[in-house]
Structure formats: C-alpha cells, structure tokens
Phi, psi and omega in degrees: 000156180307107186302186168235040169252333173307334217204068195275308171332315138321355168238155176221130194314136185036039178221307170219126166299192159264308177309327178292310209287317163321305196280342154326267203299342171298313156324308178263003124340305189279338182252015172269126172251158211326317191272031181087014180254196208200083161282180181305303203228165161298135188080013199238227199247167164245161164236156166323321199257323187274326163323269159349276171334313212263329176296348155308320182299322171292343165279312185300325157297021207060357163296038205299346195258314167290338176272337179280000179288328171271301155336306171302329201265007153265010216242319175261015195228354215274162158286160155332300207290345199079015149264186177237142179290159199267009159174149202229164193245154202280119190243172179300149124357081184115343188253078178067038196272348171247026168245100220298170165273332199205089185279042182273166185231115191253133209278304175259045141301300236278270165344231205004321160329300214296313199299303196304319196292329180250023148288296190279025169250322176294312173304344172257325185095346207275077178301335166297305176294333169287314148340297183312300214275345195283317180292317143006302190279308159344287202281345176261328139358257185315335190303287201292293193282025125309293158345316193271153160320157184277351178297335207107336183286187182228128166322128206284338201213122170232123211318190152308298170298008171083020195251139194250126179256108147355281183326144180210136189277155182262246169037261198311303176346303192299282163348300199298308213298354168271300162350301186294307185326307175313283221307338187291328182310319173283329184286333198295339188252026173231025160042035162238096177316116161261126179241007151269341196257337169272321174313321196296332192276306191304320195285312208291318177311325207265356173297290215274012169278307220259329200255010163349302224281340204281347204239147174291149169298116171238061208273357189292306175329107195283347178305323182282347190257315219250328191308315204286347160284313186255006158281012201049357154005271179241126167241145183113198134341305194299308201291325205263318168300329183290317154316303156323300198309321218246012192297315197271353166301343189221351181264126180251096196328147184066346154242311168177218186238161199255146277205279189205156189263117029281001203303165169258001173246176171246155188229179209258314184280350194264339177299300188289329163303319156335253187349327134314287185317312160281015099001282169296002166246355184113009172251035158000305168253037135271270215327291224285328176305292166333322189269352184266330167298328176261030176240002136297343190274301192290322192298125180265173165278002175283348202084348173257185200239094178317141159328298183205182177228100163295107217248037167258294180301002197061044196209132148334118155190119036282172160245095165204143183246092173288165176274341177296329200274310172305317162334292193313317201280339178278354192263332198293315173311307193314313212275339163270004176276332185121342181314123173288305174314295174328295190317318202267349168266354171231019166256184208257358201243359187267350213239139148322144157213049174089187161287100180295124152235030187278006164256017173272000000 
C-alpha cells in the first residue's frame, strides 16, 4: 500500500493531512476489484471516464501497478469499433463481466483512455506500457471523431443499434478537447504523426471558443461554465473571464460549487474540478479556499468523499461515497502540490493543440 513518502504531493494545509491523503487512497484502493476495474463504489456500475479519473488518482498517489492495472482491464474491455460500453456493472470477477449495463457508446467516456494513458506515463516513464497501450488509444480516437460534426463539435453518443446522436454536449466536448490533445501528445513522442487528429482538435477548440450555439443547452449545469477552462479551451483572459461571469450562480460562499442550478445542494466532483480549473488560470488560493470548504460537508471518516451535500436540508445527499469524487479531490491536490504529470495533463499550456482554426 501506498508509503506516505508516496503522496508527499498530496498533502495540502486545510485540506490534507499525510495521514488523510493515505487514507483517501486506500479507500478508493479498496474499491478497485482484483481484475483493475475501478467502479463508482462496490456493488454499483463502472464507466469509463470515472474509471480512468480514479486511476489517475492512483498514479499521482504513487499507485502505479494499480493504475496500469485499470488500464489493462480497458485495453481487455475496448469494443471492435474502439469504444467502451457508457457502463457495466460490479460483478464478482469472471461473472458476467462484459455485459455492459447501458450499451449505449458515449464519445467522451470513449476519449478519455488518452488523457489517463499519458498521465501514467508521464508519472511513470514506462515506454512499454505506451507501446501496449497505443493500439488502445488509436481505435478509440478514431471511435469519437467519427462522431463530430462539420462544426467541429463532436456528437455526444452512439445508441446500442449503432445510431450516432448528432446532438454535442459542450462539457463532454471540452473533455474530448483535452483527451485529443494527450492523445496528439502520444503519437508526437512515439513520431507517428496525425494531421487528422490535429485538424479534428484545432475545429473542436475553436467550436467550443467561438460557436455556443453548436452545443445542446445545458446552461443550468455548472460542468458548461467551468468545462471549457479546465478542458484548456479558453486560456488566458477569456478563462478568467468566464469564471467571473458564472461565480456567483453556481458557487456557495463557504461550501462548494452547486451540481446545476436551482438545486440546493453541492457536489464533491464539480468543487474540485473548479478547484482545478482555477488552478490552470493562476488562482490558486481560490482553488485551495474550495477544497477547504468542502471537507466538513463532504470528507466521511473512511477518507472517501460524499457525493454531494443538500445544504437547504441539512443533509448528505445521495448518500454514496464514490471513488470518482474522491479522485476528483486528489488530482485537484496533485496539481497544486506540483505532481508533473498532473500538472502537464491539466495545464493549459502543456499540450499540443492542433491545427488553429479560430481564423475560421
């Protein structure tokens, strides 16, 4: 198990002790089963995209054997086509383990393998596993940018019956546009160039700078205010500004960032992804204030992190302590303690970033 010289990175003042940040990972440790796969909680579905978050979190914690371990187990799960089903449910080992819960193919769940594959390489060094791991990443790609759109956006979904839903989440987008980025980053240091894949990047960025209209409305949602900053999109000024526009709609002084609006509660993964994003513009002591606010509501005494908090009731709610939501809080540590992988899969300044098409 994880020493605590491991996750030195990991403790931050009125957020983690060393002793908390230990029992964090041991927690979402405990809820990765033997053959790598890594659901929200035991007994409950896994997905793709939250799967990936918590093996980051086990590499920035120094868990490098479980995370290539959660790799392996998409690298033995990928579809023909290079997707992942959007979730399968936690079964015993050996017990119905490819019979997804939802065969719907969600493009970035599909997208995300890149970013977690070159975080645990950059934290590892491991050129074997990148080798391993390329046709892996190659087919899931190529999955999702069948999906976009001539806008650039990228279509959010492709049913059970193979039918591609149009429609594109700004979010999930946001996502793919950091996912690709990685992914260019691995062919450039494996000197197999895609100049489809840059183009593909260069259209998704300047859609989602330039192009609101290309994307479905989710504007309740604070994942649409904040997504597009911390997928590196918008840097700079533009980021800093979008923050502003949306602080007091979705932030609850002293507690956390709010799910989607009007609801009354806060949630534990949209507090720390904030918390990341101002991070990536330079705001640090904003990021680290968010993370301090949510660990009397959020923090269990297991070391893992309630979902959310309904704070008109006064009440945990759901009451479930995912490993993604913990995840979310260790990488927000990771990035601001200085972890060089973390940092370099979330700044905005680290990445390939296409073909500019913002004169278009």
């Amino acid at each position: 198990m994880t020493s605590p010289g491991r996750t030195e990175r990991l403790v931050l003042p009125g957020v983690l002790t060393a002793e908390e940040a230990l029992r964090t990972v041991a927690g979402i440790a405990a809820v990765q089963r033997e053959d790598g796969a890594i659901p929200w909680f035991r007994g409950h579905h896994l997905d793709p995209w939250d799967h990936v978050e918590s093996a980051m979190a086990l590499d920035a914690a120094g868990e490098h054997e479980r995370a290539e371990a959660a790799y392996r187990w998409l690298a033995d799960h990928q579809n023909p086509d290079g997707s992942w089903y959007a979730a399968y449910p936690d079964t015993p080992v050996g017990v119905d383990t490819d019979r997804p819960g939802d065969r719907g193919r969600e493009s970035n769940f599909c997208a995300y393998v890149a970013a977690g594959v070159w975080h645990h390489y950059l934290s590892t060094g491991d050129d074997a596993f990148l080798d391993r791991m390329w046709p892996t990443v190659f087919s899931a790609v190529e999955f999702v940018l069948a999906l976009q759109q001539p806008g650039g956006q990228i279509g959010w979904r492709r049913d059970p019956d193979g039918t591609a839903l149009s429609g594109a989440l700004l979010t999930g987008c946001c996502s793919i546009y950091q996912a690709l980025r990685c992914a260019l980053a691995i062919a450039e240091h494996r000197e197999e160039p895609q100049p489809d894949w840059e183009l593909s990047a260069g259209q998704l960025g300047h859609a989602i700078r330039r192009h609101p209209e290309r994307f479905l409305d989710k504007d309740h949602f604070s994942m649409d205010w904040y997504y597009p900053v911390l997928g590196g999109a918008l840097t700079g000024p533009a980021a800093a500004a979008r923050i502003e526009a949306g602080w007091e709609r979705f932030v609850v002084p002293g507690m956390g960032v709010r799910c989607l609006v009007p609801n009354t509660w806060i949630t534990g993964g949209e507090s720390c992804e904030l918390a990341l994003a101002l991070w990536a513009i330079g705001e640090s002591d904003r990021a680290v204030e968010i993370l301090r606010w949510i660990q009397p509501y959020l923090r269990a005494e297991d070391g893992m992190y309630w979902t959310g908090y309904d704070y008109h009731n006064a009440r945990v709610w759901p009451r479930e302590r995912t490993a993604w939501t913990a995840a979310s809080l260790l990488l927000a540590v990771a990035a601001l303690g200085g972890d060089e992988a973390t940092v370099a899969v979330f700044s905005g300044d680290r990445l390939p970033r296409g073909l500019d098409a913002d004169c278009c």
